[in-house]
N, CA, C and O atoms as CSV, one atom per row, in Angstrom:
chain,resi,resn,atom,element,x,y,z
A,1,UNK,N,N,-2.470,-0.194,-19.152
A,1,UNK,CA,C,-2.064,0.499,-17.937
A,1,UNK,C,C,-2.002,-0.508,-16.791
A,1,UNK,O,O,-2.866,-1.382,-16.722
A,2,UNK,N,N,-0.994,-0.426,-15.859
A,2,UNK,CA,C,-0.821,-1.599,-15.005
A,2,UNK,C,C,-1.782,-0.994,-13.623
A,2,UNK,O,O,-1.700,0.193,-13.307
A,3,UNK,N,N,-2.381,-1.641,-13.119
A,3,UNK,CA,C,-2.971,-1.581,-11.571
A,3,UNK,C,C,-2.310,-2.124,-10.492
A,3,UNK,O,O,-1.940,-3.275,-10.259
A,4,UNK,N,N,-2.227,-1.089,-9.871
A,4,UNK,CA,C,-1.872,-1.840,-8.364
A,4,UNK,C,C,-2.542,-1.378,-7.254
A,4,UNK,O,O,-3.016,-0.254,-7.085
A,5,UNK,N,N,-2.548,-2.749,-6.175
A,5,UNK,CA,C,-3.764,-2.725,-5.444
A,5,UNK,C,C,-3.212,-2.730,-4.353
A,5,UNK,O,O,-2.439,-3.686,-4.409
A,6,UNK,N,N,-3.115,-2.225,-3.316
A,6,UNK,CA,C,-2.874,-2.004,-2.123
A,6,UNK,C,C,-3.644,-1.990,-0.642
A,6,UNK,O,O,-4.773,-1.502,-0.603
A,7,UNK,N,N,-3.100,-2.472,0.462
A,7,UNK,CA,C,-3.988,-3.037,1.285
A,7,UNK,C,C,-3.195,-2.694,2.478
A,7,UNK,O,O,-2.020,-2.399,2.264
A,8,UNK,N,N,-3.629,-2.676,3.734
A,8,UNK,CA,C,-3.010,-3.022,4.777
A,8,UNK,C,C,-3.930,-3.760,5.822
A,8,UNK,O,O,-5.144,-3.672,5.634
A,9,UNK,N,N,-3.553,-4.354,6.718
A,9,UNK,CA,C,-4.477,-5.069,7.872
A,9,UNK,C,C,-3.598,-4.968,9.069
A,9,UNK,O,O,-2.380,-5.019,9.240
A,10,UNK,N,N,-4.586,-4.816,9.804
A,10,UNK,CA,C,-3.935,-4.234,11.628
A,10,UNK,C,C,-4.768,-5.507,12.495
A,10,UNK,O,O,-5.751,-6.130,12.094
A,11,UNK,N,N,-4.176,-5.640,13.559
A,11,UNK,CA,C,-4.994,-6.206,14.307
A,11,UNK,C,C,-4.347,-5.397,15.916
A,11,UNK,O,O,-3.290,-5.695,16.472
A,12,UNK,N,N,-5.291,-4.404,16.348
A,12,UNK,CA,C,-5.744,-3.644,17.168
A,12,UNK,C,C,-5.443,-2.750,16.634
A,12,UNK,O,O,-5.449,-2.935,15.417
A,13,UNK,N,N,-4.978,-1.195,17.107
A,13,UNK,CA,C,-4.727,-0.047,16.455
A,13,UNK,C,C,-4.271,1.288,17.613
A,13,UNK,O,O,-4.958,2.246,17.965
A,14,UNK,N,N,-2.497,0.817,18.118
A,14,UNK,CA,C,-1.859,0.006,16.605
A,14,UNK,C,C,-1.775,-1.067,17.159
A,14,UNK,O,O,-2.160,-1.028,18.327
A,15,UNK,N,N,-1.211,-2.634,16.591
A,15,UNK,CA,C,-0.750,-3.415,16.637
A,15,UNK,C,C,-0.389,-3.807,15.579
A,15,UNK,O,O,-0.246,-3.092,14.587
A,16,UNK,N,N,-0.150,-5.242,15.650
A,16,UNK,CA,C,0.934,-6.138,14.509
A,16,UNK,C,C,0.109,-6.096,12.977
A,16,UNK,O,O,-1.061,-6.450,12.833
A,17,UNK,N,N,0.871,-5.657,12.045
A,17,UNK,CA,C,0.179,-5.141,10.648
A,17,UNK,C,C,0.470,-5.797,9.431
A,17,UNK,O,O,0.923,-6.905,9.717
A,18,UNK,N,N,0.441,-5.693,8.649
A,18,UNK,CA,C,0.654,-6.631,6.999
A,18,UNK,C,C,0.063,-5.757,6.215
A,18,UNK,O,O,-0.866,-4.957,6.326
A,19,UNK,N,N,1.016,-6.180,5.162
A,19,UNK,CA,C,0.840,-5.414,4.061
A,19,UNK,C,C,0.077,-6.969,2.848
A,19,UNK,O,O,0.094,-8.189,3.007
A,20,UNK,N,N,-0.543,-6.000,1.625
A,20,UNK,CA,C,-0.993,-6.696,0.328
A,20,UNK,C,C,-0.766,-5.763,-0.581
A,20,UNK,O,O,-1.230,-4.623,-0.599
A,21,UNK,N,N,0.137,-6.389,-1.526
A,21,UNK,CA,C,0.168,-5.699,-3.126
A,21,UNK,C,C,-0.125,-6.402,-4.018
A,21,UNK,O,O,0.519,-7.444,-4.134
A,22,UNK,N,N,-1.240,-6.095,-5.018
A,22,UNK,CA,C,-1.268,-6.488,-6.057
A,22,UNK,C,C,-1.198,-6.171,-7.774
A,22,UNK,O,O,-2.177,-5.781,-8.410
A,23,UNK,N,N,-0.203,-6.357,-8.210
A,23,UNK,CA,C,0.166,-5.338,-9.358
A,23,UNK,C,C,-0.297,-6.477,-10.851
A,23,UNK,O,O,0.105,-7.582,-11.216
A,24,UNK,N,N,-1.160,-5.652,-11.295
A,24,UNK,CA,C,-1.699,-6.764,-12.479
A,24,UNK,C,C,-1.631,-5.702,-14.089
A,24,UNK,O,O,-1.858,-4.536,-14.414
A,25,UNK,N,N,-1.323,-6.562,-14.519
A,25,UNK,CA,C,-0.786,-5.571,-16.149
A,25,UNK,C,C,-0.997,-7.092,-17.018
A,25,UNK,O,O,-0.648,-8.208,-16.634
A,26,UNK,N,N,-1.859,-6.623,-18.634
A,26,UNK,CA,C,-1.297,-7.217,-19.661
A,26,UNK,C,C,-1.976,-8.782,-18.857
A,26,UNK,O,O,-1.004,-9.525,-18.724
A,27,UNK,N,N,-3.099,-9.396,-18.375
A,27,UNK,CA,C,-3.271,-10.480,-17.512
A,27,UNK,C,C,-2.098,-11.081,-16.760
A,27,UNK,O,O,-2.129,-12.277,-16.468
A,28,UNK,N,N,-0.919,-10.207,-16.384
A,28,UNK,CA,C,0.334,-11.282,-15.572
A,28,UNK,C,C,-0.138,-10.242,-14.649
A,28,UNK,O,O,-0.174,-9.036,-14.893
A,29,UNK,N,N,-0.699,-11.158,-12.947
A,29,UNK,CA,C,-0.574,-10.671,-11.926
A,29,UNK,C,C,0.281,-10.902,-11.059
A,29,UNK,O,O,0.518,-12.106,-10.960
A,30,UNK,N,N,1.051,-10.031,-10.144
A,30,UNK,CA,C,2.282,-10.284,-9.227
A,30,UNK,C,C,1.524,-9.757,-7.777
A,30,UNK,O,O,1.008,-8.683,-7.470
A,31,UNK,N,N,1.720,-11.089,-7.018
A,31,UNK,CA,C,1.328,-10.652,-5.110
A,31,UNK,C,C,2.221,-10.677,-4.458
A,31,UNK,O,O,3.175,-11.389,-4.770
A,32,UNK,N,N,2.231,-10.076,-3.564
A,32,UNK,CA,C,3.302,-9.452,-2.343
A,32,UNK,C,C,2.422,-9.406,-1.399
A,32,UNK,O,O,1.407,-8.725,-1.547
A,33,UNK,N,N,2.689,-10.229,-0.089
A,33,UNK,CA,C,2.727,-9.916,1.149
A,33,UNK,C,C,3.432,-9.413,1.916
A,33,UNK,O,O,4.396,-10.158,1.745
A,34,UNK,N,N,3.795,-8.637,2.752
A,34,UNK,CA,C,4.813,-8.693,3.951
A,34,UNK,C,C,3.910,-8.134,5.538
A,34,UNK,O,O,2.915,-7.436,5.734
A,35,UNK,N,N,4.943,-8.923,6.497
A,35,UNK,CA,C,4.670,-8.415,7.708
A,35,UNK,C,C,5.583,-7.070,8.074
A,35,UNK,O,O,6.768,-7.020,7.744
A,36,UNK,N,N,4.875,-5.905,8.840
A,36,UNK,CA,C,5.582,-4.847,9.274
A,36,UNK,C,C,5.370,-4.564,10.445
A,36,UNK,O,O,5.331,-3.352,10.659
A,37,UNK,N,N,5.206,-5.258,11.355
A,37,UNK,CA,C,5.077,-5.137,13.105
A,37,UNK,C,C,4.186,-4.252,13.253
A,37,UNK,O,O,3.344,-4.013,12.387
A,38,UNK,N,N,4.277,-3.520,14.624
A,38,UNK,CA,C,3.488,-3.076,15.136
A,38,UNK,C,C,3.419,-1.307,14.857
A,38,UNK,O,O,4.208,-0.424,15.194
A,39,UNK,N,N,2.130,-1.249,14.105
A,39,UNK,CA,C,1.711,0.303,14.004
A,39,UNK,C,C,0.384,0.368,13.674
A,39,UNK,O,O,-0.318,-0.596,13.370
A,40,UNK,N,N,-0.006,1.698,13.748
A,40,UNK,CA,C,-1.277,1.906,13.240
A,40,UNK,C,C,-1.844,1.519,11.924
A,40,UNK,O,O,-1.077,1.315,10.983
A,41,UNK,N,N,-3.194,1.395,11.779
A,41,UNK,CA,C,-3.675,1.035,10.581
A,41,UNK,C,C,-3.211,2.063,9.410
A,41,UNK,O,O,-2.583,1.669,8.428
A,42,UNK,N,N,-3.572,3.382,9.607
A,42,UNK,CA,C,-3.052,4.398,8.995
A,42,UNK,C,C,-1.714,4.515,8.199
A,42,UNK,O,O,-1.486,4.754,7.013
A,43,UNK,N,N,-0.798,4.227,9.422
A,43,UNK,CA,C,0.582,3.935,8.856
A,43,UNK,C,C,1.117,2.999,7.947
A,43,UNK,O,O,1.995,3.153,7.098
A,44,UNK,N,N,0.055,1.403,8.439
A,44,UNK,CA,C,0.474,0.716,7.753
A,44,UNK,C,C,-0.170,0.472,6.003
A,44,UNK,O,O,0.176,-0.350,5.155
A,45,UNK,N,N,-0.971,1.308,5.967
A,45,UNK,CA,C,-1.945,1.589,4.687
A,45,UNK,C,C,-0.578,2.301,3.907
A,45,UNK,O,O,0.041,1.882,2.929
A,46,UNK,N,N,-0.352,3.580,4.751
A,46,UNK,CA,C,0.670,4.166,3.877
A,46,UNK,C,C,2.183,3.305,3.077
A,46,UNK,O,O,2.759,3.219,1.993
A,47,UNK,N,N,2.270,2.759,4.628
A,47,UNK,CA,C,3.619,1.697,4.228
A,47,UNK,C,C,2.934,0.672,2.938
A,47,UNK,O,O,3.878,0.263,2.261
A,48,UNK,N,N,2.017,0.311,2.572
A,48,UNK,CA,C,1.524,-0.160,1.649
A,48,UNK,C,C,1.932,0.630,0.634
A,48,UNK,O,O,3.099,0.402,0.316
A,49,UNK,N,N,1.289,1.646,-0.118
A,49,UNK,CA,C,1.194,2.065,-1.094
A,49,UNK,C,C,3.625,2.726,-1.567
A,49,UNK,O,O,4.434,2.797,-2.492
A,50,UNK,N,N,3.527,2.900,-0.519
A,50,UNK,CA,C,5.047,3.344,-0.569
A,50,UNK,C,C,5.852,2.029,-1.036
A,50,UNK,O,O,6.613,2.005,-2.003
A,51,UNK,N,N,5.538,0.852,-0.127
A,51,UNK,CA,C,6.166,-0.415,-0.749
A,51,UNK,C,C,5.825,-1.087,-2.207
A,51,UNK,O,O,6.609,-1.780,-2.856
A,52,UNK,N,N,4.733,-0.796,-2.513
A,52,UNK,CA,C,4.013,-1.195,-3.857
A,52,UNK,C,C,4.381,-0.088,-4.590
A,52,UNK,O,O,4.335,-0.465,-5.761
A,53,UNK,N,N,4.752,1.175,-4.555
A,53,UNK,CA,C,5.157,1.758,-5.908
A,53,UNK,C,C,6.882,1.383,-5.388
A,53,UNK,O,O,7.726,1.326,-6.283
A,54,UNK,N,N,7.219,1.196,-4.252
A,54,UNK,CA,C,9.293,1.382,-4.586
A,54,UNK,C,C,9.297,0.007,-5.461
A,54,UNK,O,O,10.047,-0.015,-6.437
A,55,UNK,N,N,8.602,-0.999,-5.208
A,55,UNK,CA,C,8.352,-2.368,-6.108
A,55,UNK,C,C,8.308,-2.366,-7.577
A,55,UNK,O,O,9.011,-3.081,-8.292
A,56,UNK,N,N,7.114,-1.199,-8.126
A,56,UNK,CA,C,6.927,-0.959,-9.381
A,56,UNK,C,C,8.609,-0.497,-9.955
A,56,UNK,O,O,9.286,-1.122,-10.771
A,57,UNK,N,N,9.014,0.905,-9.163
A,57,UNK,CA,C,9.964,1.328,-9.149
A,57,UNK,C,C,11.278,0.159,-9.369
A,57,UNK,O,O,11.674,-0.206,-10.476
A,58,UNK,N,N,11.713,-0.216,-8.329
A,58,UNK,CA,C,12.769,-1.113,-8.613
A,58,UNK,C,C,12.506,-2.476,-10.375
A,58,UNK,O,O,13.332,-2.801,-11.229
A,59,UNK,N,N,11.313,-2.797,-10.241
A,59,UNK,CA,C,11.002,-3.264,-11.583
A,59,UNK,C,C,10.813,-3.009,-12.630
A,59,UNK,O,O,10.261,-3.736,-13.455
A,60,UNK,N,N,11.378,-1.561,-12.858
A,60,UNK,CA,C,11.117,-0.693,-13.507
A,60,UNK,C,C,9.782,-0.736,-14.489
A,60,UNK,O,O,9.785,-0.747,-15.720
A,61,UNK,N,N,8.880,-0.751,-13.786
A,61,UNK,CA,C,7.447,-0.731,-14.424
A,61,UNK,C,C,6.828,0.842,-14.052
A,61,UNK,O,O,5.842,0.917,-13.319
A,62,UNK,N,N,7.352,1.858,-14.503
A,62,UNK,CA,C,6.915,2.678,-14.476
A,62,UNK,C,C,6.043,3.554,-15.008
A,62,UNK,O,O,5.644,4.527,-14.368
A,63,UNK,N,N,5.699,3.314,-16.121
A,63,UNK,CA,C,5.089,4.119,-17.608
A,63,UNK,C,C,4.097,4.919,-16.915
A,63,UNK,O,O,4.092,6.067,-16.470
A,64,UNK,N,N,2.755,3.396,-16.981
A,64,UNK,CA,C,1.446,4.781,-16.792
A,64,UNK,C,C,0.647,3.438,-15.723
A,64,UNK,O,O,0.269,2.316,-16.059
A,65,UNK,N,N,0.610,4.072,-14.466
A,65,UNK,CA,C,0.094,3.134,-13.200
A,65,UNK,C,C,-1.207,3.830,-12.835
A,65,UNK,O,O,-1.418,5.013,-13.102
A,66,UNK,N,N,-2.107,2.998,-12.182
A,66,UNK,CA,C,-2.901,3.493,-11.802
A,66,UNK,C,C,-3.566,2.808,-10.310
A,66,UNK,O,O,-4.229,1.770,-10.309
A,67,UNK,N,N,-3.303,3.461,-9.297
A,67,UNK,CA,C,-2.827,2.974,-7.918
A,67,UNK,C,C,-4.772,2.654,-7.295
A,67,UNK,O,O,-5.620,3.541,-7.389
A,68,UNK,N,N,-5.048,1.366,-6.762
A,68,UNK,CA,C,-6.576,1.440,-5.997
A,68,UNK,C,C,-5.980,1.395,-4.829
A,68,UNK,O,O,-4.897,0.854,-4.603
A,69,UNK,N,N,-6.734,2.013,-3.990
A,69,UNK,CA,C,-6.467,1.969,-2.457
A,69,UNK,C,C,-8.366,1.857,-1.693
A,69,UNK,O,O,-9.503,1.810,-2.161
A,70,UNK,N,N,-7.721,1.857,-0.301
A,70,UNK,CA,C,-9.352,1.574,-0.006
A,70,UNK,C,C,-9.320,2.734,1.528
A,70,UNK,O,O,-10.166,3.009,2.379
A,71,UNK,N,N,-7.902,3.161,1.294
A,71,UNK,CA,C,-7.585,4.030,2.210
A,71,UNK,C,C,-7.977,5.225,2.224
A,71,UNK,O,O,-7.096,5.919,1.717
A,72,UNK,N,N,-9.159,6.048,2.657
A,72,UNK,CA,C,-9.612,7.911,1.848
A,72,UNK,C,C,-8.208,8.366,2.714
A,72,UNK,O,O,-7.580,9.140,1.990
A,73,UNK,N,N,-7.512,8.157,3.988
A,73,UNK,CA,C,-6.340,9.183,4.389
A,73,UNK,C,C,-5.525,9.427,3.109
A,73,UNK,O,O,-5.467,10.403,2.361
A,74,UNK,N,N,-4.827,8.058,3.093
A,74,UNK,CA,C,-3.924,8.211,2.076
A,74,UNK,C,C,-3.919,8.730,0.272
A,74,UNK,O,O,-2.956,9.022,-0.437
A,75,UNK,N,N,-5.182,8.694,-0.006
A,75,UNK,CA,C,-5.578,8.739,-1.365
A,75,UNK,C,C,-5.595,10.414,-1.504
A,75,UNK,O,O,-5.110,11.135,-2.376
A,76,UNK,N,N,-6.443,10.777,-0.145
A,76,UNK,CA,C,-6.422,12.398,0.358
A,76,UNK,C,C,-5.170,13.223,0.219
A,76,UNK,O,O,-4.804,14.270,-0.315
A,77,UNK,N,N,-4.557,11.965,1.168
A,77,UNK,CA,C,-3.220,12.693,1.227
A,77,UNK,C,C,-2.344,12.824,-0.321
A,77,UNK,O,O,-1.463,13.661,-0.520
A,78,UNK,N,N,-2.839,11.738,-1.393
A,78,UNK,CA,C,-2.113,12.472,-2.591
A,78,UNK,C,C,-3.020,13.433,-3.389
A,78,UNK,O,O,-2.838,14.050,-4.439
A,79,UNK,N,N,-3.497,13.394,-2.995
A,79,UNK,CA,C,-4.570,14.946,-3.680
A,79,UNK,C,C,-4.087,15.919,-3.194
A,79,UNK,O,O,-3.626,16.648,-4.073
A,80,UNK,N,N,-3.900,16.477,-1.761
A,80,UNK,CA,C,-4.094,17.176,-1.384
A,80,UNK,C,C,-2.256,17.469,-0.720
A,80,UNK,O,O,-1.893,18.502,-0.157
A,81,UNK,N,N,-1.332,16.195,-1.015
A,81,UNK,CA,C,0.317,16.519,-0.327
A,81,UNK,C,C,-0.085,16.977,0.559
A,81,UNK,O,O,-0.007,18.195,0.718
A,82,UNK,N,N,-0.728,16.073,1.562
A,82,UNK,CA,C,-0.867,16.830,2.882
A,82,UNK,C,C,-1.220,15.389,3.603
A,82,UNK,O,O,-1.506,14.477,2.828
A,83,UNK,N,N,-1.226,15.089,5.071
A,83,UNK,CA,C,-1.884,14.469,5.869
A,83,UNK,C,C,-1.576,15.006,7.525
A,83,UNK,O,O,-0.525,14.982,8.166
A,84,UNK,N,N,-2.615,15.370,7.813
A,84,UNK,CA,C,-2.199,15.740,9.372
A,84,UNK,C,C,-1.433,14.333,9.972
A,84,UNK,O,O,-1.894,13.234,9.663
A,85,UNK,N,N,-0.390,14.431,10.735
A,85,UNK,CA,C,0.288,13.509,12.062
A,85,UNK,C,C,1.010,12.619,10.797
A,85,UNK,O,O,1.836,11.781,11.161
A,86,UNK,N,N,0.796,12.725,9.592
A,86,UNK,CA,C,1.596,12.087,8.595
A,86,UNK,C,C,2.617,12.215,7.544
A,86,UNK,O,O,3.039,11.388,6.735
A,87,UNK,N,N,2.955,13.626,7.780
A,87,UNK,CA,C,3.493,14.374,6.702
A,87,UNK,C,C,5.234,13.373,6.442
A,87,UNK,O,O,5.830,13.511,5.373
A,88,UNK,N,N,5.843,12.395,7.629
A,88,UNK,CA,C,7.079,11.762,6.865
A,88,UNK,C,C,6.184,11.073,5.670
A,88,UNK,O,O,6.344,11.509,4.530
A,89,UNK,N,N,5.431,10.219,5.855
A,89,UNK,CA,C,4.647,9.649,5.041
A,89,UNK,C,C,4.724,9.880,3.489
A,89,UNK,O,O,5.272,9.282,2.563
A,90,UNK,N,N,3.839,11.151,3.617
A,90,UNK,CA,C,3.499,12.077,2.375
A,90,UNK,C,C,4.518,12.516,1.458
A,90,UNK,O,O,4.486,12.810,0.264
A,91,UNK,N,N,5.465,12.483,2.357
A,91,UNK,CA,C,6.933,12.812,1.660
A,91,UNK,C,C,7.525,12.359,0.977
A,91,UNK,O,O,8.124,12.805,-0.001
A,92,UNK,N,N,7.400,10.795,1.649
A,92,UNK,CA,C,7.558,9.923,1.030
A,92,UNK,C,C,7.201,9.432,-0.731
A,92,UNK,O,O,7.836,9.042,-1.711
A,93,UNK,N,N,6.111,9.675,-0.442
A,93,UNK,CA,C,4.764,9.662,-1.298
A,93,UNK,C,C,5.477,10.888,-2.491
A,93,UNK,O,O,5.874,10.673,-3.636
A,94,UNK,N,N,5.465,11.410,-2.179
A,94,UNK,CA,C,5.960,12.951,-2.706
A,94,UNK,C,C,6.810,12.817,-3.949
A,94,UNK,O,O,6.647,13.070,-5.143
A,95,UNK,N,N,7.960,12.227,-3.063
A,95,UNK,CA,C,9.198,11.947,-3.665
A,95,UNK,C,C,9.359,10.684,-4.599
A,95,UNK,O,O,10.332,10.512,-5.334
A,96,UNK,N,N,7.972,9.568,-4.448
A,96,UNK,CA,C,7.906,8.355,-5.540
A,96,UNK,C,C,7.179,9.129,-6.780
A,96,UNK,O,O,7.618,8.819,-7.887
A,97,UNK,N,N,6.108,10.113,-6.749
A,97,UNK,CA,C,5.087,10.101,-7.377
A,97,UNK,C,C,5.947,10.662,-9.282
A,97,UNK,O,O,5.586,10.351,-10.418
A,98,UNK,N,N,7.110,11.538,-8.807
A,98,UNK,CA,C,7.652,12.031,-10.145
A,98,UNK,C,C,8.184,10.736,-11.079
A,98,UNK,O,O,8.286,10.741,-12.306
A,99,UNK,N,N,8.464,9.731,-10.254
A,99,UNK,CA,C,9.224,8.056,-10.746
A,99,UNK,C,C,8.773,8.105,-11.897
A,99,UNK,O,O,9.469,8.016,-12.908
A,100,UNK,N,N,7.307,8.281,-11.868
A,100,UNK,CA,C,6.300,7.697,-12.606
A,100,UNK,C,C,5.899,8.653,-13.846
A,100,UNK,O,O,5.633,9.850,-13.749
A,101,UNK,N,N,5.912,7.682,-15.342
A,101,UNK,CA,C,5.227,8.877,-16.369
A,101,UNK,C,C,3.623,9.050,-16.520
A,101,UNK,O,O,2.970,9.576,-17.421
A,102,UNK,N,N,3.307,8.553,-15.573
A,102,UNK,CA,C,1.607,8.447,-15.487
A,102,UNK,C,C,1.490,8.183,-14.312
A,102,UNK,O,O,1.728,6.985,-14.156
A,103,UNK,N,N,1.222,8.721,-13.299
A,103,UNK,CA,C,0.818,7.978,-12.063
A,103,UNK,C,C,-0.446,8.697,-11.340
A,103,UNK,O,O,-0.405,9.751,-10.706
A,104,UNK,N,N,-1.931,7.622,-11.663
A,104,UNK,CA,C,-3.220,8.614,-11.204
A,104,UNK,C,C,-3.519,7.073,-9.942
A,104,UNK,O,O,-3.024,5.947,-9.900
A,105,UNK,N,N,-4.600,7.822,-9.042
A,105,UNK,CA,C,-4.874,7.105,-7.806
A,105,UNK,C,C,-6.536,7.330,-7.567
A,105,UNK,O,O,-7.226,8.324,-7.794
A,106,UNK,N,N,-6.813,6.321,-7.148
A,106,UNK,CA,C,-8.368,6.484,-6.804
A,106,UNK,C,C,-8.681,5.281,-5.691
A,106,UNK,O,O,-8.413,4.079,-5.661
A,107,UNK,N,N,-9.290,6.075,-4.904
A,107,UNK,CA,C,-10.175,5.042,-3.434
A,107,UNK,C,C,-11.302,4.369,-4.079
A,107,UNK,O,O,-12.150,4.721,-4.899
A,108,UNK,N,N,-11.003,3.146,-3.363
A,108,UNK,CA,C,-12.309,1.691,-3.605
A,108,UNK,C,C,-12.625,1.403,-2.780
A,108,UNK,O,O,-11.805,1.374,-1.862
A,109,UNK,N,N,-14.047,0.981,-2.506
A,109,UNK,CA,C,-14.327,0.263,-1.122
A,109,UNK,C,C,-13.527,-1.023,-0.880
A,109,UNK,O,O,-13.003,-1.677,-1.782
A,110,UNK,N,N,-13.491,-1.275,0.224
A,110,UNK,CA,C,-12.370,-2.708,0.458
A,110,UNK,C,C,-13.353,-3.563,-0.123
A,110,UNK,O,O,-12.690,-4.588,0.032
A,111,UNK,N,N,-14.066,-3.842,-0.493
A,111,UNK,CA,C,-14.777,-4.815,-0.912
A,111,UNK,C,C,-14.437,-5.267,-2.926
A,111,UNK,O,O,-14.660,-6.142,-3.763
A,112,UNK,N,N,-13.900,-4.181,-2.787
A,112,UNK,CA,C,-13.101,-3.936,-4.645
A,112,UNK,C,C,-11.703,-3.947,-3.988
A,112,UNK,O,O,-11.010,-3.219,-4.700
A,113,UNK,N,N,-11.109,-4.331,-3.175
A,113,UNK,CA,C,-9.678,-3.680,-3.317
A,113,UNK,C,C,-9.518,-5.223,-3.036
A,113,UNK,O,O,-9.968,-5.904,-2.115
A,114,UNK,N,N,-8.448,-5.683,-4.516
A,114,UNK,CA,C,-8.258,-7.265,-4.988
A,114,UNK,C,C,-6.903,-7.457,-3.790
A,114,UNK,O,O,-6.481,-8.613,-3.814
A,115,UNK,N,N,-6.234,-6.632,-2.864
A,115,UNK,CA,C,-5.091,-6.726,-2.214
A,115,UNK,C,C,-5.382,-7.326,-0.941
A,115,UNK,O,O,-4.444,-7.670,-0.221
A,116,UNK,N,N,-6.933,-7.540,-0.473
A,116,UNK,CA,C,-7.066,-7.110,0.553
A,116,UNK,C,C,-7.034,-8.745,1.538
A,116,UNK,O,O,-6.991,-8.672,2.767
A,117,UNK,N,N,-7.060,-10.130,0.836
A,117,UNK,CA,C,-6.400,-11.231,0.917
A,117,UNK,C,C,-5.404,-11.217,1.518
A,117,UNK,O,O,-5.321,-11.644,2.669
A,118,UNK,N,N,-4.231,-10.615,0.719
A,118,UNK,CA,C,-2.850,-10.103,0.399
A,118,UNK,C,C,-2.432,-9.989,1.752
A,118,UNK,O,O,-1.756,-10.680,2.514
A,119,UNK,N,N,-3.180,-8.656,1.835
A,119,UNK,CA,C,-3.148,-7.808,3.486
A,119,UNK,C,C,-3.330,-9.172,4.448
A,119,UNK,O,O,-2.325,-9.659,4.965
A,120,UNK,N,N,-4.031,-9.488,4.564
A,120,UNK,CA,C,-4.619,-10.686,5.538
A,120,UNK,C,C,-3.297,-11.848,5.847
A,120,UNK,O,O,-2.991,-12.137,7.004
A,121,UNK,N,N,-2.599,-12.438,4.663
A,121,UNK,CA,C,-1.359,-13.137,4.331
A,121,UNK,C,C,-0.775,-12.239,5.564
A,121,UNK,O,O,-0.851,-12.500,6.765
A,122,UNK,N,N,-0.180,-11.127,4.945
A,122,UNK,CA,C,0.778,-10.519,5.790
A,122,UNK,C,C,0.504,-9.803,7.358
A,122,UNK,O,O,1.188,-9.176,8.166
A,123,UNK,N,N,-0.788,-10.247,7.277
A,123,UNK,CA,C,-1.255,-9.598,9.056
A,123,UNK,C,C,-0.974,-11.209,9.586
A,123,UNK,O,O,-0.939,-11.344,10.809
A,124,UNK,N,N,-0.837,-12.038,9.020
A,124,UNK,CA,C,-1.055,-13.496,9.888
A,124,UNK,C,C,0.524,-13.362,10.278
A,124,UNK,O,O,1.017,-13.432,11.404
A,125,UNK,N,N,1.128,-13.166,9.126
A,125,UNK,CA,C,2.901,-13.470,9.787
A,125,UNK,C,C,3.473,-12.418,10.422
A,125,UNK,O,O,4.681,-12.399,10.655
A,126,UNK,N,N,2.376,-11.110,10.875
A,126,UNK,CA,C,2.919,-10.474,11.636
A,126,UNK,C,C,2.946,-10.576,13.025
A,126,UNK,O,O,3.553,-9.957,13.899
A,127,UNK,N,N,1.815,-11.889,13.032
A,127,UNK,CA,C,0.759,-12.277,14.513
A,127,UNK,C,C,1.875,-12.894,14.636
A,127,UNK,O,O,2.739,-12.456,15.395
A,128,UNK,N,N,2.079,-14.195,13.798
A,128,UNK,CA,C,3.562,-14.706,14.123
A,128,UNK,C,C,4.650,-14.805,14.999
A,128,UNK,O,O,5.031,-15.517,15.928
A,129,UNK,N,N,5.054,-13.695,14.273
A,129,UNK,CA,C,6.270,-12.862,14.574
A,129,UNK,C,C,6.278,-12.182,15.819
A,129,UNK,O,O,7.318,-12.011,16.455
A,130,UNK,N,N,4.851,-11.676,16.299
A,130,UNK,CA,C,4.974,-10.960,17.303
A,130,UNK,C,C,4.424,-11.991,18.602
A,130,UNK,O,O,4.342,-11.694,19.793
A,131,UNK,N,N,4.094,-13.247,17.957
A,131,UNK,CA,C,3.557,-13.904,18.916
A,131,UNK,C,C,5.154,-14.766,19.446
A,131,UNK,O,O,5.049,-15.622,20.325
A,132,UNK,N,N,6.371,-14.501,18.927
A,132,UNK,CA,C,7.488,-15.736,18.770
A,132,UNK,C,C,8.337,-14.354,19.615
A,132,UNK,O,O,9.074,-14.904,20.433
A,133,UNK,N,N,8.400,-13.796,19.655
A,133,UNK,CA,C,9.046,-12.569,20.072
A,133,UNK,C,C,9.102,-12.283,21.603
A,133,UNK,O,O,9.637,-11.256,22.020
């Protein structure tokens, strides 16, 4: 079963954010950083997990995933297809989750969540970016 690890990092809230994915299957691990400007931590947690499965998605690695997050909103929010002030989000979420022929999710403390480097990568080039701007 492949894992993927998901992360986001903010620096203020909101401010300039980054994403970390880490998708590991079979010992081949694949990392992804990106910068996504300025939003809330919240948001950018979500924009995490949405970018790390359209990823799985487009690579067609779909079978049977099993998503860590360190996020309880977002993890909530797929339990429950719901998030107050978040519902484009969820929708989002909504609309990846059928992609998948297995797709289960569970919250880790950030201290287990292997993305969270990742995140850090992509909060630096968002400082960057917003510092060049």
């Amino acid at each position: 079963m492949l894992k993927l690890y998901t992360d986001a990092a903010t620096r203020g809230n909101p401010g300039p954010s980054g994403i970390g994915i880490l998708a590991v299957e079979g010992g081949r691990a694949d990392q992804y950083h990106q910068a996504l400007g300025v939003m809330s931590n919240h948001d950018a947690e979500f924009q995490a997990v949405i970018i790390g499965l359209t990823r799985l998605i487009g690579q067609r690695r779909t079978k049977a995933v099993t998503l860590y997050s360190d996020s309880k909103i977002v993890i909530d929010a797929l339990d429950k297809r719901y998030a107050k002030h978040y519902g484009d989000d969820v929708a989002q979420l909504e609309a990846l989750v059928p992609k998948f022929g297995l797709l289960l999710w569970q919250w880790v403390p950030d201290r287990q969540n292997h993305a969270h480097a990742l995140a850090q990568q992509g909060l630096r080039l968002a400082v960057q970016q917003a510092d060049f701007e």
